[in-house]
N, C-alpha and C positions, 0 to 999 in steps of 0.2 A: 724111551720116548720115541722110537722108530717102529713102535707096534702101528701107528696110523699107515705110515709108509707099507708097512704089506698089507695093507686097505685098498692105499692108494693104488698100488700096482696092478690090483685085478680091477681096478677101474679106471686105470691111468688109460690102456690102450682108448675106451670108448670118452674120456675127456681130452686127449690128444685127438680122437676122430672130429670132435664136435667142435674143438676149438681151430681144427682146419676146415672145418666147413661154415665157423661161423666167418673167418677171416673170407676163405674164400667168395663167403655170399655177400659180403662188402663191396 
């Protein structure tokens, strides 16, 4: 069930970037 999870990791950096620029642009 952690086959998502190495999905997630090559697009965890650019959803970590987006979710500090969407807080930031708040």
């Amino acid at each position: 069930p952690f086959d998502w999870r190495k999905k997630w990791e090559k697009c965890w950096d650019e959803v970590k970037y987006c979710s500090d620029r969407c807080r930031k642009a708040k």
